[in-house]
N, C-alpha and C positions, 0 to 999 in steps of 0.2 A: 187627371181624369178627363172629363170627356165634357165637351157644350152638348147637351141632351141628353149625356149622359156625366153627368160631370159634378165636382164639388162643390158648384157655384150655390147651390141648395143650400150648402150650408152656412154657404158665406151670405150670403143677401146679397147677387150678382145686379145691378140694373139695367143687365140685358133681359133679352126678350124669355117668353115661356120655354121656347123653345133651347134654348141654351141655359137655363138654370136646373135643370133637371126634373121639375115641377110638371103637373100633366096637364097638358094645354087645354082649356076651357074650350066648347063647343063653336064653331066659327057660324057664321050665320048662314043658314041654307045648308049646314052639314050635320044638322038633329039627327043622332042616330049612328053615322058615319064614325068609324075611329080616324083619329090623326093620324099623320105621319109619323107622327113618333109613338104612337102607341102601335101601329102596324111594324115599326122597327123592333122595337121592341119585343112583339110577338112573334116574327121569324126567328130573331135571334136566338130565344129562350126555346125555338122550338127547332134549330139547323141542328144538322149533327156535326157540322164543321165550323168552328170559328176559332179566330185567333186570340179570343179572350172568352171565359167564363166570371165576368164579373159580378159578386156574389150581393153586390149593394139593388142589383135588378133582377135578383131573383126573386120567388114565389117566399111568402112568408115561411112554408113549414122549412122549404129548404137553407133559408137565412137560419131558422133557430135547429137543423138539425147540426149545426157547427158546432154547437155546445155539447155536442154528443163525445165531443172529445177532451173537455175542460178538464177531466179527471184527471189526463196527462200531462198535465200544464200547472195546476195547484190542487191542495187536497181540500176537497171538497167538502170534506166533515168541518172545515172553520165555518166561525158563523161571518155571516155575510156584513160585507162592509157599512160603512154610516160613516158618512161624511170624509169619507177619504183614508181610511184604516183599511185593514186588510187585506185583500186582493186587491186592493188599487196602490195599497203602500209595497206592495211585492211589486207590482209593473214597473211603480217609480223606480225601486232601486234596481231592475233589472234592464231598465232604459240607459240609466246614470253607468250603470255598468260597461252597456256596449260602446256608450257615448264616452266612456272614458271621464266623465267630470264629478264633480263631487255629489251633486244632488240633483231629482229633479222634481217634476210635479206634474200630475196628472191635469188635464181641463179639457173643459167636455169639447170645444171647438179651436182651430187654430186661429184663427181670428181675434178669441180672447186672448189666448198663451202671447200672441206677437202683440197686440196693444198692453198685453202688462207688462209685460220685457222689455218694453222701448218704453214705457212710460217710468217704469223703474230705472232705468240707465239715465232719461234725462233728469231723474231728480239725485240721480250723483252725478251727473256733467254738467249740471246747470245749464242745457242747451238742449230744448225740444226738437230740435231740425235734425230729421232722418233724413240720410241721403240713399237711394234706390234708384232702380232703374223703373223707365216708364212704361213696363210692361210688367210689372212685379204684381204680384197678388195684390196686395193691398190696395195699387192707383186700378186695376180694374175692375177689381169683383167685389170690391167691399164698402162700398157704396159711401168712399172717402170718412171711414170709422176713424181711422187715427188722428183728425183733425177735429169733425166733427164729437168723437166721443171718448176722446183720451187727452186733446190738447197740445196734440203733437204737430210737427211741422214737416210735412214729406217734401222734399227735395227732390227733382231729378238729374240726375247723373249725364245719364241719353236715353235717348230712345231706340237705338240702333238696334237691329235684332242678334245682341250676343251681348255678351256680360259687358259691366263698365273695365274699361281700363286702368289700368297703376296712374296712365298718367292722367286721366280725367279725373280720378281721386283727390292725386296732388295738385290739381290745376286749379279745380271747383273754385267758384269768385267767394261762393258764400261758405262760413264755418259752417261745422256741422255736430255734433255731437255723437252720433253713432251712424254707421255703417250697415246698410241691410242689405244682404247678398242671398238671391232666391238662386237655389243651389238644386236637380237646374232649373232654368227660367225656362218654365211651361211656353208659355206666349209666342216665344220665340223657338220655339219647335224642340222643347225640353235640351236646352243646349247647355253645355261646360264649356268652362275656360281650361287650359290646360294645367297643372299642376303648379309648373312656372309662372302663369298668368295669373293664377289665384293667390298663390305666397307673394307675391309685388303689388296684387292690389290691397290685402289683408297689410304687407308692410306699410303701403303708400297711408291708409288708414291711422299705424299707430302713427307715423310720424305727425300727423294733423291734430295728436294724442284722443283719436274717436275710438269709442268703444266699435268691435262688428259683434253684428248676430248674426247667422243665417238662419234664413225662411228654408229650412232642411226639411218642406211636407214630403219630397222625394229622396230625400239624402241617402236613406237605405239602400236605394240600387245604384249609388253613385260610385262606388268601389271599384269594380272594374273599369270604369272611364281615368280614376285617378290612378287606377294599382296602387293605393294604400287603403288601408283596414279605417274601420268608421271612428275607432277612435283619435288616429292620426287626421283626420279628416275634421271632424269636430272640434280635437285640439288648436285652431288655429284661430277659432269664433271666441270671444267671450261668453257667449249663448247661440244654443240652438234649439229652434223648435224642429220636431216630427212629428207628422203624422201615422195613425195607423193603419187608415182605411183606402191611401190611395193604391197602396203597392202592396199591404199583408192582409188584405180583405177582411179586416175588423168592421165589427158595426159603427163604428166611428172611436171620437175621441181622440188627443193629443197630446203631447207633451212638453215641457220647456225644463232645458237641462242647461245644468251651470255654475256656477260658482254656491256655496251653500247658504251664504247670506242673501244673493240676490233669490235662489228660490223660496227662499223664507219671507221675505218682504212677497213673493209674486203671490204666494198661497193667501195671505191679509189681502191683497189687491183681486187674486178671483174673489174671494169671500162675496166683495163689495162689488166687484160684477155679477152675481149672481151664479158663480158655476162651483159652487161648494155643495154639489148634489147629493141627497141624502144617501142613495142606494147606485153603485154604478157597477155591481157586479156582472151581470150579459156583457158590456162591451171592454169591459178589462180584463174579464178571460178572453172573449173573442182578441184582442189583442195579445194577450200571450199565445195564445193558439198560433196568429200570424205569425210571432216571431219566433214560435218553434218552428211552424209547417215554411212559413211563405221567405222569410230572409233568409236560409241558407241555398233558395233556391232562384236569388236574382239575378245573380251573375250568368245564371245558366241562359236564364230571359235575356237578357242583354245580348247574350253571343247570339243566340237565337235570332232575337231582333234584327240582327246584321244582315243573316241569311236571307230575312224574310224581303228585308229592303233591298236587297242584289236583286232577288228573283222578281220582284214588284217591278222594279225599274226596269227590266229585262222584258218582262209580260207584256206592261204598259207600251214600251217601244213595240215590240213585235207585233202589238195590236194595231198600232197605225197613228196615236196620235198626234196632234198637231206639236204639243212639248207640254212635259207636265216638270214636275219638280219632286223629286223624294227627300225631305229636310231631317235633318242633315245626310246629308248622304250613306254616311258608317253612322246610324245614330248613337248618342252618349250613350243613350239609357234604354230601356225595353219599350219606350212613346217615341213616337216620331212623328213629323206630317206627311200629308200629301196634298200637291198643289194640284189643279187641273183647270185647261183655258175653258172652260164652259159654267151656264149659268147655277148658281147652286142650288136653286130649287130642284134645276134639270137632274143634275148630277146625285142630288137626292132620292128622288123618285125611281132613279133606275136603280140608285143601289139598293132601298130597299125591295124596287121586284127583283132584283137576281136573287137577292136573300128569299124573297120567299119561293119564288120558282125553280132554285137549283140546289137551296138545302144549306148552301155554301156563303158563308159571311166574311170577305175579306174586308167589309166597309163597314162596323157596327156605329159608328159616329156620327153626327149630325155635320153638315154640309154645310159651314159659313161663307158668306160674298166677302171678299178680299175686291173689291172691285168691278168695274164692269166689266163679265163674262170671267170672271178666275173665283172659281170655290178652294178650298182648303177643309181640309179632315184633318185626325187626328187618329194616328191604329196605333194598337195597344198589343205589347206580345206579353201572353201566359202560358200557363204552364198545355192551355188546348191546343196553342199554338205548335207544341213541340212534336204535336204531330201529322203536321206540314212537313214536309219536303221542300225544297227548292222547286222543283218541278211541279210541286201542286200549286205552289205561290204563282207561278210565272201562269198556268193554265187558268186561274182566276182571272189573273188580270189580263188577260189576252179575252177570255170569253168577257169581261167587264168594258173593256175600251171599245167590243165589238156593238155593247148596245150602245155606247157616247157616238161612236161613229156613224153607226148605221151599217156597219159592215159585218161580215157571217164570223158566226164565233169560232174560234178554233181552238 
């Protein structure tokens, strides 16, 4: 997801208003005034072109007209769930299903799914110490939970911006007891290891005999990056969590899928966290909904994505800049970044007047400082996306670098 638009909301990020998703409080002298991110906000929701429609920022009626299709997805004459029965017990085995594993469990948050699951593993490793990388969900948006409120011991691997390696697996000075592998790592510009690179880290793991989990909030559009199916993909984790809501626009919610015993123990551990919610029927059909409507349509995002980053980088040169960066260049996944050498307030403000001055949203994202004078985004390809051209791509970004420059738009 997105810093201003993003998951961090739900994770309890201890960044700023502005990156957790949250609507920024009245700054002083600006009584009256909308923020930056509420002015983002309202182009977007109101352009006719953008390269994501994401349904967690939309207007209330249109979030619950989603449900207008649940009749397709379960039958709706059962009576509604309590405490984890019925349409939430259909999600679970229709997750376990794609995931390939025995069992899994619904929870309202990912945050709780991945502290039960590494807290469960360390009480059959006898060894709290998660090893992860230092850009993983957990060391930044979750306001150090695994330590502070599961008793866990996080570990870092590196910090380098791409997966850990086999060999820093095998190298590590300290034991460790499970393996956590964010599958891809947002952070570092939603990036994968290669197929080869992930079975030699997953190997280098057993032989240290550590259980892995992957952090799978994205795992669903990870298929075309690997060319294998999610169950082949999952099979190589002892546990995985996914989410619903980043990539199949559920109203939230997640899952943790896995061996039958360890979900059985995890369901008694949400109990005692608190996420044994009485009624969760809205956002577990909205999740089935996503994985009728939204996962058979990821891969098409992904190739999409590609095009949209050729033509981006193509744009942005043609427009003049100094040198920007498109990360990763062929992205893994349907997310991507983009780097650019100016200040990020600057870079924010103009993206959102083009948004509202030309209709056209290639920049929905909020604008973080990577440095003095280097901002970074974060763009998002959907299904709005797929009708963009190359050619429209490239003319945004040619008319976009014309206002960083100062030069006439073309």
């Amino acid at each position: 997801m997105i810093a201003g638009m993003t998951d961090a909301a739900e994770d309890g990020t201890s960044g700023t208003t502005a990156q957790d998703g949250r609507p920024a409080g009245p700054r002083a002298g600006d009584e009256g005034r909308p923020t930056l991110r509420e002015r983002r906000i309202t182009a977007w929701r109101a352009a006719p072109r953008v390269l994501a429609r994401l349904g967690f920022l939309a207007p209330l009626g249109e979030r619950l007209a989603l449900l207008e299709a649940a009749g397709g997805v379960y039958d709706l004459g059962e009576t509604a769930d309590m405490y984890g029965n019925g349409v939430v017990e259909a999600l679970e085995k229709r997750v376990a299903g794609l995931l390939g594993t025995e069992a899994a469990a619904f929870f309202p948050t990912g945050t709780m799914a991945q502290q039960v699951a590494l807290r469960c593993w360390a009480g059959r490793t006898g060894d709290p110490a998660v090893a992860l990388h230092g850009l993983s969900h957990p060391e930044v948006h979750e306001r150090n939970a695994f330590s502070r409120v599961s008793g866990l011991r996080p570990v870092r691997l590196t910090s380098e911006p791409r997966l850990p390696t086999a060999a820093e697996v095998r190298d590590f000075e300290e034991p460790f007891g499970a393996l956590m592998l964010e599958l891809p790592l947002r952070d570092a510009g939603f990036v994968l290891p290669t197929w080869e690179e992930l079975t030699e880290v997953v190997e280098a793991a057993r032989e240290r005999e550590a259980v892995v989990h992957f952090d799978g909030a994205r795992l669903w559009e990870c298929t075309a990056h690997f060319g294998r199916p999610l169950e082949e993909i999952a099979g190589l984790a002892d546990s995985v969590y996914v989410s619903f809501y980043k990539s199949l626009d559920a109203f939230g919610g997640a899952a943790l899928a896995g061996p039958a015993t360890l979900v059985e123990e995890a369901r008694a551990w949400r109990h005692r966290y608190g996420g044994n919610v009485f009624q969760q029927f809205p956002t577990a059909l909205s999740a089935l909904i996503g994985l009728e409507r939204e996962l058979p349509r990821l891969p098409e995002y992904v190739a999409h994505a590609r095009v949209v980053a050729t033509a981006l980088r193509a744009g942005l040169a043609a427009g003049g800049l100094p040198w920007f960066r498109v990360h990763p260049e062929v992205p893994h996944t349907h997310d991507f970044q983009v780097w650019l050498p100016y200040d990020a307030a600057f870079v924010e403000e103009e993206a959102v007047r083009a948004a509202e001055e030309t209709g056209t949203v290639l920049f929905a994202h909020a604008w973080d400082a990577k440095g003095p004078g280097v901002a970074c985004t974060e763009v998002y390809v959907r299904g709005a996306a797929l009708e963009w051209t190359a050619d429209d791509v490239r003319a945004a970004a040619v008319e976009f670098a014309g206002r960083l420059t100062g030069g006439p738009a073309a």
